[in-house]
C-alpha positions as CSV (number, residue, x, y, z in Angstrom):
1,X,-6.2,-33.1,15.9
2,X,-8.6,-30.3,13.8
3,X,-9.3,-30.8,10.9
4,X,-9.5,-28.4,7.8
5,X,-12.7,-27.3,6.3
6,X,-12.7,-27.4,2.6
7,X,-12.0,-24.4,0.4
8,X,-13.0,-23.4,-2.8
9,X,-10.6,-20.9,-4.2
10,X,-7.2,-21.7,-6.0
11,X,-6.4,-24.8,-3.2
12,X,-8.2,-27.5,-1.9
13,X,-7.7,-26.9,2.4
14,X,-7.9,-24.0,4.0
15,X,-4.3,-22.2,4.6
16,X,-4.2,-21.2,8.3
17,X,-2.8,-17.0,8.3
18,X,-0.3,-18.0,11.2
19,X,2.0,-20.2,8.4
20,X,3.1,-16.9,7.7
21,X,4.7,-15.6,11.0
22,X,8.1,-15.1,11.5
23,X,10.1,-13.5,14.1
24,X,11.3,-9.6,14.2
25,X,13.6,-8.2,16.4
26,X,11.9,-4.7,16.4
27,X,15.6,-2.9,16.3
28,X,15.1,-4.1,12.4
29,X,12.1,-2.2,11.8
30,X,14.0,1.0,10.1
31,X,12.7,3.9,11.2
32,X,14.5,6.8,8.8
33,X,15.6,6.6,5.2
34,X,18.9,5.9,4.2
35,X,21.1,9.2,2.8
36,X,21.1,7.9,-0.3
37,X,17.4,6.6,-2.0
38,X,19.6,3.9,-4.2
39,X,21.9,2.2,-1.0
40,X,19.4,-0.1,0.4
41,X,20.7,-3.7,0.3
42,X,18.8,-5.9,-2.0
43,X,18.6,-10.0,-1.2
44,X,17.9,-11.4,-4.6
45,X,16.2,-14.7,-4.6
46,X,16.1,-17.2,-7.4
47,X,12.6,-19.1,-7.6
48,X,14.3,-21.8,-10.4
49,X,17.1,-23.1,-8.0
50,X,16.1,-21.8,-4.3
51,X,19.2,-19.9,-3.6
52,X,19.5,-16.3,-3.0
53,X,22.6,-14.0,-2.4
54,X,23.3,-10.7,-0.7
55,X,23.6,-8.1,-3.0
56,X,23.1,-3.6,-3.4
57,X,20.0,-2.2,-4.9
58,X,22.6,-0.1,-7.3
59,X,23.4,-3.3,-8.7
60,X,19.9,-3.8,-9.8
61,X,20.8,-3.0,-13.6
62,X,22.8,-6.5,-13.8
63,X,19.7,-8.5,-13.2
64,X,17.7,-6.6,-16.2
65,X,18.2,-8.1,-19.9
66,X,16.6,-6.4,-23.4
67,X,12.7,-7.1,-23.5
68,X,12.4,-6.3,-19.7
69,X,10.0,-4.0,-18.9
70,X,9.9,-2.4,-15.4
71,X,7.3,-1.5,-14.0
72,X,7.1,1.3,-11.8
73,X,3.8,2.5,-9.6
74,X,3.4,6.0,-10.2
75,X,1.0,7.2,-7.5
76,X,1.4,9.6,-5.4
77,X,1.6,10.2,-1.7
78,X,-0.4,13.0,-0.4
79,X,-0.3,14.2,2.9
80,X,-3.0,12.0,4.4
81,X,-3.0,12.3,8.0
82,X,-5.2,15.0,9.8
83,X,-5.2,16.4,13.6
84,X,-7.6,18.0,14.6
85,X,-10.3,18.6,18.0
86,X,-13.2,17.1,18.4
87,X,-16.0,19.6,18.1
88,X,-19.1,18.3,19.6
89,X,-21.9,16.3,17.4
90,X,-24.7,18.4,15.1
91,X,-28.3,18.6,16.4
92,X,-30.1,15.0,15.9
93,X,-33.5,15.5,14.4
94,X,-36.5,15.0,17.0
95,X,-38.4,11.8,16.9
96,X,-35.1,9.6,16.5
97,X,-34.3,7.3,19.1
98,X,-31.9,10.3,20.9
99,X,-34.0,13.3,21.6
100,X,-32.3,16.5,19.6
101,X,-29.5,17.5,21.2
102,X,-26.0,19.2,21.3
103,X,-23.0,17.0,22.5
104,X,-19.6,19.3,22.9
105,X,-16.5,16.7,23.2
106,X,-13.1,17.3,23.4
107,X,-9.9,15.8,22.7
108,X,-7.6,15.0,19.4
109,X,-9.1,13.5,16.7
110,X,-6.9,11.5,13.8
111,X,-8.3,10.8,10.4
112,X,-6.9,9.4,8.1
113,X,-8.2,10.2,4.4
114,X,-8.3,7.0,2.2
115,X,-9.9,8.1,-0.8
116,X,-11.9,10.9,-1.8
117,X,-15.8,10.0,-3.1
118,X,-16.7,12.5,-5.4
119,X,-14.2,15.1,-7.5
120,X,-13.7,18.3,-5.3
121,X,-12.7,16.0,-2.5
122,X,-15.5,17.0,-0.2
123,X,-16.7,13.6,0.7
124,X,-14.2,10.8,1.6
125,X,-13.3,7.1,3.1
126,X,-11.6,7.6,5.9
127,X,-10.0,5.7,9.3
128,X,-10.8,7.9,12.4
129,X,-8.8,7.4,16.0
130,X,-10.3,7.5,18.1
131,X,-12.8,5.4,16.3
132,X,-15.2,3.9,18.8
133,X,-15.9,7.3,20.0
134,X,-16.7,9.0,17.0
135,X,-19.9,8.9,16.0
136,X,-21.9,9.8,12.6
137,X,-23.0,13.4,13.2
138,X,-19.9,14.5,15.2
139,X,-17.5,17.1,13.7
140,X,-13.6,17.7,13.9
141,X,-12.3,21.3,13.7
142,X,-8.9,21.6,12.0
143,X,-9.0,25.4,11.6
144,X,-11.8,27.8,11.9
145,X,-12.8,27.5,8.1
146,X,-12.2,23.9,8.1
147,X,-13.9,21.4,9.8
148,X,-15.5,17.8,8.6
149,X,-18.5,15.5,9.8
150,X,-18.8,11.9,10.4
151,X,-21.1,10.7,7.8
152,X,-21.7,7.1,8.5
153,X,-20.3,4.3,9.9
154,X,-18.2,1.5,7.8
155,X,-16.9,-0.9,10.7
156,X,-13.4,-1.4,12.1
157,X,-12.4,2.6,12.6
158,X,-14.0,3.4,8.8
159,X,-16.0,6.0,8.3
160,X,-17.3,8.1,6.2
161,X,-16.5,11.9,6.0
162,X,-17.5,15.1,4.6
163,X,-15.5,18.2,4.7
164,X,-17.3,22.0,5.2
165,X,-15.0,24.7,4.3
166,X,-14.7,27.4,1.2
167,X,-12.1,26.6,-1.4
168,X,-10.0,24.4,-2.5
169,X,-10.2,21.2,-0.6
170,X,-6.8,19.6,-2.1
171,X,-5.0,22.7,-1.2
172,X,-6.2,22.8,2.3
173,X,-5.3,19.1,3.0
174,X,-2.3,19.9,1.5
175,X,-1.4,22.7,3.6
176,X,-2.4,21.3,6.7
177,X,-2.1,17.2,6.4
178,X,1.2,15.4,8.1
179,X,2.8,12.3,6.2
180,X,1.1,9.2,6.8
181,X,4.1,7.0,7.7
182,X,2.7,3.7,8.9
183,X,2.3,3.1,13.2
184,X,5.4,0.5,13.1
185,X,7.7,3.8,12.2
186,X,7.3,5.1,16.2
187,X,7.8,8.8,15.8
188,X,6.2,12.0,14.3
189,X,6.4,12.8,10.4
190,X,9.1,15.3,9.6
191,X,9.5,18.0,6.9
192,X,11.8,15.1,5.4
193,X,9.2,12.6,4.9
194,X,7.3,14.8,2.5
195,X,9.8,14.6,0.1
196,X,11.5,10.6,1.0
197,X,8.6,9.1,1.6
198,X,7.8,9.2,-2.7
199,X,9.0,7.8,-5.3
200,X,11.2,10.1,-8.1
201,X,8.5,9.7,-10.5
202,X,5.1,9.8,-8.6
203,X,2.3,12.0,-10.7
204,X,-1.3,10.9,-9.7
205,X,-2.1,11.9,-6.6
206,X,-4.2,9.5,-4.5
207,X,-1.9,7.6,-2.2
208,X,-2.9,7.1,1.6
209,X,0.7,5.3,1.9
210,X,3.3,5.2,-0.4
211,X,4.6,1.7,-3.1
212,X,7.6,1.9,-0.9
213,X,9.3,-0.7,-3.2
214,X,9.9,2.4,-5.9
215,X,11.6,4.5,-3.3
216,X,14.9,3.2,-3.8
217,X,15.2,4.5,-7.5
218,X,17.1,7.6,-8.2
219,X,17.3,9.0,-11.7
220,X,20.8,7.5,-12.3
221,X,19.8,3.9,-11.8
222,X,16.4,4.2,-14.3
223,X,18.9,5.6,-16.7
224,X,21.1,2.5,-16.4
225,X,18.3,0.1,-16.4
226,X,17.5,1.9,-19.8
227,X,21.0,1.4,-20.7
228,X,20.6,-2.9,-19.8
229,X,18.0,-2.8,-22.8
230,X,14.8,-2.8,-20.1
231,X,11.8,-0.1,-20.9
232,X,10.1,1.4,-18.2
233,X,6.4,1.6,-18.1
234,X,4.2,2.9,-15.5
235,X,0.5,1.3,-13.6
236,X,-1.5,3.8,-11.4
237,X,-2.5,1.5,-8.1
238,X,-3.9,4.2,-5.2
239,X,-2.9,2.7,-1.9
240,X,-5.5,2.4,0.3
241,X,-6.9,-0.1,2.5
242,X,-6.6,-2.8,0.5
243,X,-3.2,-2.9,0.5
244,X,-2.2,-2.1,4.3
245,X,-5.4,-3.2,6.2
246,X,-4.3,-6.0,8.7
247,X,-5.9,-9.9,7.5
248,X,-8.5,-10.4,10.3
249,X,-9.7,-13.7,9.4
250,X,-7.8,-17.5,10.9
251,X,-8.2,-18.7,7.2
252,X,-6.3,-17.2,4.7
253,X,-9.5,-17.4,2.2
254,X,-12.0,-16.1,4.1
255,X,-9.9,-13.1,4.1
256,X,-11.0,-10.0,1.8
257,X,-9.5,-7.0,0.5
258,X,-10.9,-3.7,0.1
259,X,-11.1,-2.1,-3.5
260,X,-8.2,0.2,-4.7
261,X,-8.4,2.2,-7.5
262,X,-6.0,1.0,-10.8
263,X,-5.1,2.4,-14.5
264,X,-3.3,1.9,-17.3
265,X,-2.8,3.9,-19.9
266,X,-2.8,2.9,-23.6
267,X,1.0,4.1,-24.4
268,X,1.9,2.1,-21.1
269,X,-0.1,-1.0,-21.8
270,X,1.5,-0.9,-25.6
271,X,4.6,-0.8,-23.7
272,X,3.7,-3.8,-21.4
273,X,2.5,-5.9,-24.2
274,X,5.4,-5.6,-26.1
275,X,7.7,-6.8,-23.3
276,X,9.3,-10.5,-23.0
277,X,9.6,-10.1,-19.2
278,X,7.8,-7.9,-17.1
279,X,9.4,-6.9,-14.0
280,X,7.1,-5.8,-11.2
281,X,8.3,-2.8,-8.9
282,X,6.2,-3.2,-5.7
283,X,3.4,-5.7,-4.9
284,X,1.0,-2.6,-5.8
285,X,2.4,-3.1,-10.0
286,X,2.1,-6.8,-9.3
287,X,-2.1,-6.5,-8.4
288,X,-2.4,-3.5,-11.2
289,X,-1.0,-6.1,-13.7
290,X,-2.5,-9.1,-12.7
291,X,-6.2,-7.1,-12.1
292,X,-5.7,-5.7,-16.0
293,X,-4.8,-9.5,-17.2
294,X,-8.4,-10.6,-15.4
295,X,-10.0,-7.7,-16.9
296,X,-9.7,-8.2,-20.2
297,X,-5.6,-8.3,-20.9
298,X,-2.5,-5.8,-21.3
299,X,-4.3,-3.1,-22.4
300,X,-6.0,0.4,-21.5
301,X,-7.9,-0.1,-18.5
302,X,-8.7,1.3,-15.1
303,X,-11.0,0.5,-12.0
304,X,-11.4,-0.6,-9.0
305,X,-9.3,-4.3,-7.6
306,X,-10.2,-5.7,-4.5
307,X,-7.9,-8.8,-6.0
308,X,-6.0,-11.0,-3.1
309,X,-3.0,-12.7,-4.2
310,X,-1.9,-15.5,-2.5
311,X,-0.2,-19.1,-2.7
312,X,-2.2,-21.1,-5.5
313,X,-2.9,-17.9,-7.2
314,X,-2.1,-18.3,-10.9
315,X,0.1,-15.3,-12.2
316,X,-0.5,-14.7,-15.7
317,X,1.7,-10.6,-15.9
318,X,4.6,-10.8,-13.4
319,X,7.4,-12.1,-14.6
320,X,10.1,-10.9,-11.5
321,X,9.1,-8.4,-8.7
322,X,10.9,-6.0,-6.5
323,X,9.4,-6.0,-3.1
324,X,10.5,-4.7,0.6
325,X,9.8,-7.0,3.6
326,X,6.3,-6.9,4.7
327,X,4.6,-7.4,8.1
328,X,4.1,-10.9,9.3
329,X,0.4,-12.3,8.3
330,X,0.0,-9.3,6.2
331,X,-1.7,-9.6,2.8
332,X,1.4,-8.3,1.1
333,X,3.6,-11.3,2.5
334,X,1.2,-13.8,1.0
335,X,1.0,-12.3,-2.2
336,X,5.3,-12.2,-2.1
337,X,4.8,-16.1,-0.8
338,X,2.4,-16.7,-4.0
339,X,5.3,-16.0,-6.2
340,X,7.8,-17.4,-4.9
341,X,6.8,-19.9,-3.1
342,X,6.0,-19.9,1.0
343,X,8.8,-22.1,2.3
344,X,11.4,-20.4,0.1
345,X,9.6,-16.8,1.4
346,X,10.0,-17.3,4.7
347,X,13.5,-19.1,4.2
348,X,14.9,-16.1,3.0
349,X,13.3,-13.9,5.5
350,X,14.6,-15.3,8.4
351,X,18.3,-14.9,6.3
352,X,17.3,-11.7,6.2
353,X,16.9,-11.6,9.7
354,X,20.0,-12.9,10.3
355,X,22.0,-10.8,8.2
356,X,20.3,-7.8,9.9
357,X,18.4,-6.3,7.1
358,X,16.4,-3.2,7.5
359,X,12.3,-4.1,7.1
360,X,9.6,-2.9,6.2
361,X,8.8,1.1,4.5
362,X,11.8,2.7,4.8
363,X,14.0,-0.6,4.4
364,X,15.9,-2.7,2.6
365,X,14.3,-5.1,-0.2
366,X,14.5,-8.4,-2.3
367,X,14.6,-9.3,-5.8
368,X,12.7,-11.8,-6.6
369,X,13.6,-13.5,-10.3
């Protein structure tokens, strides 16, 4: 028998990241949206007594009482992924441990833009396939005014990138970027995706995959949430790595998050402070929240979080959350464990499996109140 080594964070053992497996028939992994945004089933799960029933995300609404205040993520999904050919690496200088030289590769190169580094999107984070091959100095051509360099080296398929090309960077990406639907959803983007894989009310651009929680809202059910007495309020959270990179470590706390970047604005935070109940739409609005409350409180503020929720963790914001299924062992599953507990979590997962609910980004989701 092994023993655990102590921990210093929120519990007194280390939590091992394989109490938070369970098992997936991969025919439930959806892989297109529903018709209709609002007809995803939604199992609602009460903390208080342990039960849960089956329920429709258009009866949503019900569950919302005056003094509520939803909270909704309003980034924005741009279109992320790049293709393009490997063009060969630039000259290295003379007296470095290679000799000058010029290296002409070929193949597809992916990258996938995380987050720009400076304002006119020239220089960005970035996760490059394939990634043990691509070295700083070497170049991907996407067109014949548009190509980017490998800057440096961050680890696990990171790198940093820098674009060369006249005009507006944005628009190029834009114009030429695919959808980054996550590797679980096994085929290419379509024209579709552009529009279904965002939310109704995503503004700030900055998203390298999207708060899927918020894509089952449709204008009609905000307006009848309005109508139960609940305000609405939006958090900016940019997802990044932090929120979708896989948990490499055995021990749950030796794990760490990258930093996304998080604001609030002072007509939302007014909004959020005058709330009795603040319900959380997507674990992205749960680590906004929670990152303003360690930051100072409820009010205007913005940032970067690198903040990892799980069980232990003290929520001091979120008073309900609406969450899809996450992976197994993934960061976003603890954090959902966190607040509602990890045997009731994974209880009502494997109901969900049972009752053959759609998982993950363009699935069904849970309530959690």
């Amino acid at each position: 028998m092994t023993s655990r080594k102590p921990c210093f964070r929120y519990i007194e053992v280390c939590m091992d990241l394989a109490e938070f497996d369970y098992d997936l028939p991969e025919e439930l992994i959806a892989q297109e949206t529903l018709p209709d945004r609002a007809a995803s089933r939604m199992l609602v799960v009460d903390r208080s007594s342990g039960q849960w029933q089956d329920r429709r995300f258009r009866e949503l609404p019900q569950f919302l009482r005056p003094g509520d205040c939803l909270i909704l993520n309003d980034s924005r999904v741009f279109p992320a992924r790049l293709f393009g050919q490997r063009a060969g690496l630039h000259a290295l200088p003379v007296g470095k441990k290679n000799p000058a030289r010029h290296e002409y590769l070929t193949g597809v190169a992916e990258v996938l833009l995380l987050r720009p580094l400076d304002n006119q999107g020239l220089e960005w984070e970035a996760l490059v396939h394939p990634g043990r091959k691509m070295p700083v100095g070497e170049r991907v051509r996407f067109a014949a005014d548009l190509e980017l360099e490998v800057t440096a080296r961050r680890g696990f398929g990171e790198r940093t990138v820098r674009f060369h090309a006249p005009g507006d960077i944005f628009a190029a990406i834009e114009r030429i970027g695919h959808v980054p639907l996550p590797p679980y959803i096994r085929r290419q983007d379509e024209p579709a995706d552009r529009e279904r894989y965002q939310t109704i009310f995503a503004r700030e651009r900055g998203s390298a995959a999207a708060p899927t929680a918020g894509l089952h809202f449709t204008p009609e059910v905000i307006e009848r949430c309005r109508v139960r007495g609940a305000e609405i309020a939006f958090v900016t959270l940019h997802v990044g790595l932090g929120t979708f990179q896989p948990l490499r470590a055995a021990h749950v706390e030796e794990n760490r998050l990258h930093t996304e970047l998080f604001r609030i604005t002072e007509e939302n935070a007014a909004r959020i402070s005058a709330a009795r109940r603040l319900v959380a739409v997507g674990t992205t609005s749960v680590r906004a929240l929670e990152s303003a409350m360690r930051a100072g409180g409820l009010r205007e503020s913005s940032g970067e979080t690198g903040i990892f929720i799980y069980p232990g963790f003290e929520f001091r914001a979120t008073g309900a959350m609406l969450t899809n299924f996450h992976l197994p062992r993934s960061s976003l599953l603890l954090l959902v464990s966190a607040f509602a507990g990890k045997e009731l979590t994974l209880a009502a997962y494997r109901h969900a499996v049972e009752m053959r609910y759609r998982f993950f980004s363009y699935g069904d989701c849970m309530l959690i109140i």
